[in-house]
Structures are given as C-alpha cells and as structure tokens.
C-alpha positions, 0 to 999 in steps of 0.5 A: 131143735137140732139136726144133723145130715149127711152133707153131700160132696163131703164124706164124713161130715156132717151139717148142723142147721139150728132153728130157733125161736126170736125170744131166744134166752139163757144163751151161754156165751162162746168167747175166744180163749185166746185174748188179742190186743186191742186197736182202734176200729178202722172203717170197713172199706179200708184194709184191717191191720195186720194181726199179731203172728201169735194170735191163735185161730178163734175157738169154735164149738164143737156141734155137741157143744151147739146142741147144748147151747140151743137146747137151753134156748127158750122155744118160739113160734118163730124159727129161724136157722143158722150154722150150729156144726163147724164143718158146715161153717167151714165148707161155706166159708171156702164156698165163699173163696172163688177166683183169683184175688185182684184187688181188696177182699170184699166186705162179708155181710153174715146175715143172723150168726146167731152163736157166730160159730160162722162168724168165727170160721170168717174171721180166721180166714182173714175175712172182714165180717159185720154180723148183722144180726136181729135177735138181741140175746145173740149181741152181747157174745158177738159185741165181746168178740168185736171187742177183742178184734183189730177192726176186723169185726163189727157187729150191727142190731140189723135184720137184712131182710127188713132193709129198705122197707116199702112205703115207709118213712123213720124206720125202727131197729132191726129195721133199717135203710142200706144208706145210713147201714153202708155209710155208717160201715164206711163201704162205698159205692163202685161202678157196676163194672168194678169187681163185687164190693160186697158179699153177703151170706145167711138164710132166706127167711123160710116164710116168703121166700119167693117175696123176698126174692123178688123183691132181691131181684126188682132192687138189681135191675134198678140197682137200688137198695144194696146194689147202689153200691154195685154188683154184691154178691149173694151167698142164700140158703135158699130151700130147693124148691125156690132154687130149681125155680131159679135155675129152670130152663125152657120146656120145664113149664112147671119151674119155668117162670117169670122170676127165673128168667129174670135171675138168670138174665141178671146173675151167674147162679151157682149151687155151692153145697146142698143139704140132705135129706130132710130139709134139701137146703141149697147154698146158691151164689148169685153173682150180678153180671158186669153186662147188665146194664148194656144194650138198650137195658138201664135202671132206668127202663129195666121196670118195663123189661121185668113186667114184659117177662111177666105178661109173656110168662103169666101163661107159659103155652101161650104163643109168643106172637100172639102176645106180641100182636096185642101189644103192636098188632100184626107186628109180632111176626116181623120182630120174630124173624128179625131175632131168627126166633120161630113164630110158632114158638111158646113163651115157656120154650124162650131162652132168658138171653132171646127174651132180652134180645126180644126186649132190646129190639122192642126199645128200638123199634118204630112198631112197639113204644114203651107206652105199650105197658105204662099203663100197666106198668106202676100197678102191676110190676110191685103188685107183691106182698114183702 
C-alpha cells in the first residue's frame, strides 16, 4: 500500500509512508551507483573518516520508483510504515538538524528503514547511522550498502521496540538488550548533563502506542534501558491522538492525563512535521531535560514521583486536597499553601511543573513519608501490558 499527502509547511511537496507487511518478499535492491573505497569499520563513538571529495551523494529513489518497489512486496496482516518519498526523507533529516554544533554529532538510531531512502538521505548529510532494522528482506540491501561506507554505516537484526524486554532471561533477535546493542556499537554512557549522545528516529508501532510510551518514559525517570547512556533524544511518528495526549495542558480533561505530566515534567516536546489528512501522523522531538534529576527528584525515588501523578490523576475533577489528606490526614491543606497553590484546586487544573514542585515537598516534609505509597507502589506503577 502507498499514499501520498499534501505535507504541510512544505508547498509542493509530498509525504510518502509505505505500509507493509513483516514477510516482505521480492524486494529490488536500491544500490548506490557511485562505488567508494573501502575502510576499515571504526567504532561509532569515535568520528568517521573523512570521505573521498569525489564521492557523489548516495542515489535515492524517486517515490514512483518506491511505489513500484513496495507494490511487489507480498502483502501481510502485520503493517509497518516507513519513509518511501525522498522530500519526506529530507524534511526529517533537516528536522533532525537543531542548534549550534558543540561537540561530536550524535549517533543517529533509524529505527526500521526499510528500503533505506532515509537511511540515504542520513548518510549524505554526514550523519553516522545504525539502521536497526527487524525484517530480514530489507538486510541484504542495507548490508550492501554498509559494505561500501567508511564506517559511516552499520546495520543491526535489531527491532527498537522490543529492546529490554520485561521478565525475560536470553532473549532471541530482533529482540535484544540496549547493553550488548550499545557495547557492540562502541556508544558509551555520558553524564545526564552532557549534550544528547544519541538520536533515535523511526515510527511508534500503530498497535500499543501508548504501551510503548510509557514504557519509553518509565525507562527515563529511572534512567535505564537507553537512557543509561544519557539523555537520548526521540525523533517518533507518533499518530496525533497519542501527541495532543502528550502536549495537553491543564483544563483539557479529556487529553490531560497521567502520562502527559510525566513527558512534560521529563522532556522539551517539539511537533517538527505533521502529515495530512489521512493518517494525521505527528513527528515529535523529545528531548530528556538536563534538569531532571535535580531537587529532591533521582532514578531512584522518580517510581514514587510516576505513581503519585497517577493516583491524583486517575479522577481528573477530583480536588487535590482530598487526596492529599488520604495520604497524610489534615495535611493537605498546609503543603498547598506552602506551594501558594489554591485548596480548592482540581487535580486536572495542576501544572506539570506544581506537581513536581508538590512532589519534592512531600519528600522533605515530616507529614507525609515515602511509606505512603509503597504499598501500592511494586503492584501498580508497571501494572501495564508492553
């Protein structure tokens, strides 16, 4: 399946998502016509080489020529999307572009490039990319490309989303722990506070989106899984349901939920591009903040801080007081005037930044222990199904 839609901000252009299913077949292979002398791999935390001055940019399909190539694939009841139009492929590209350059440029993680028209549009721009990618019909043509790069290139039988999987021992590829995926890659860990080591860029899977979300977001604030390497950056498609979620502000009671608060008291959220009208697909930047883990809140106690933004959030009209009494009676109304904030106050009214400022009191006050939730808190803070 292929469509095309008016992008918007971009007059005259078009964005081409390709959906597909995981017993792809038949595929054609894209090769670089431009051949370029071989080197030996360099690890990914290091710079690349300097690439030939006669290297021409790597050729990408036009999106009729994408249209062909996905029209051969052999059709499945499990879809995926990625990027088939090279203007889409180089809008996100420059979206993936922000701020002044400081240091080394970040890692860039393509989460399934399929046909890698991405991937392509990357490497030209000078990015060092590992194309993680879960379907074997696309390894052969990624591999052929890698072949032909200075290091700049390296291609993994990886699915992103299945990273660190709950409960489980050996796991089996695609599936695969962000430990041995970084060490093998050479990335190491920096401090929080360090610039973004890594970027990372792909889809959200359309099935448990908000799954994978929280599950994103319950891996930052206790800064494992990927962000045991520091503050990496998120690049998603994510649909525009799941984004008005993530951007909802106080008062929207219908958007404003748990896991909103969460994102934004953790990351600056950014739309970079949206896709009209038919899927209303949202490219989102989330970018960890350097401040998080500062006054009161650490990786270690950042469970408690997730669970208490649940309980208050879990009846979105109910008022703030009351529930701060359950947990330390006739306390409620001291901290709240403490924190200037008003009593009569509804728990869907309150900004992500009072929560954590209510979050941090609670940690140093005599009135209210961290025992006020540990009961509750081993059962009900993963009590979601990934």
């Amino acid at each position: 399946m292929l469509a095309a839609w008016p992008s918007s901000g971009l007059p005259g252009r078009c964005s081409v998502l390709a959906a597909l299913g995981a017993a792809a077949a038949g595929l054609r292979p894209l090769q670089c016509g431009h051949p370029v002398c071989r080197a030996p791999r360099r690890g990914l935390g290091q710079e690349p080489r300097q690439l030939p001055e006669s290297r021409l940019p790597l050729q990408l399909p036009e999106a009729a020529e994408a249209a062909r190539l996905v029209a051969r694939l052999r059709p499945a009841t499990n879809f995926r999307r990625f990027i088939a139009c090279p203007d889409l492929a180089r809008t996100v590209c420059a979206s993936l572009e922000h701020g002044p350059a400081r240091g080394p440029r970040p890692v860039v993680l393509e989460c399934e490039p399929g046909p890698g028209v991405l991937t392509r549009t990357l490497l030209n721009a000078g990015a060092r990319v590992v194309a993680l990618e879960s379907d074997r019909a696309f390894i052969p043509d990624l591999q052929s490309l890698e072949n032909n790069l200075h290091g700049q290139l390296e291609v993994v039988y990886c699915d992103f989303f299945r990273l660190d999987p709950l409960g489980c021992g050996s796991v089996k590829p695609p599936a695969m722990y962000s430990e041995k995926l970084f060490e093998n890659l050479g990335i190491l860990a920096v401090p929080w506070t360090a610039d973004v080591p890594v970027k990372i860029v792909g889809f959200l899977p359309r099935k448990k989106e908000r799954n994978f979300l929280w599950k994103l977001v319950f891996d930052m604030y206790e800064r494992i899984s990927i962000y045991s390497y520091g503050r990496i950056e998120l690049n998603l498609f994510v649909s525009e349901k799941e984004y008005k979620v993530l951007t909802a502000k106080p008062g929207e009671l219908r958007s404003y939920q748990a896991i909103s608060v969460l994102w934004q008291t953790g990351c600056e959220i950014q739309l970079l591009h949206m896709l009209l009208p038919n899927n209303h697909l949202c490219l989102v930047r989330m970018i960890p903040r350097k401040n998080l883990f500062s006054g009161g809140m650490t990786p270690t106690n950042s469970a408690t801080y997730i669970l208490m933004v649940k309980q208050c959030l879990a009846k979105r009209k109910s008022k703030l007081i009351n529930i701060l009494n359950s947990w330390s009676p006739d306390s409620g109304g001291k901290l709240l005037r403490q924190l200037e904030i008003p009593e009569n106050v509804i728990t869907g009214n309150l900004y992500p930044e009072e929560y954590r400022r209510l979050f941090e009191a609670m940690e140093h006050s005599k009135e209210f222990s961290q025992s006020w939730l540990y009961d509750e808190l081993l059962e009900n803070t993963r009590n979601i199904n990934f």
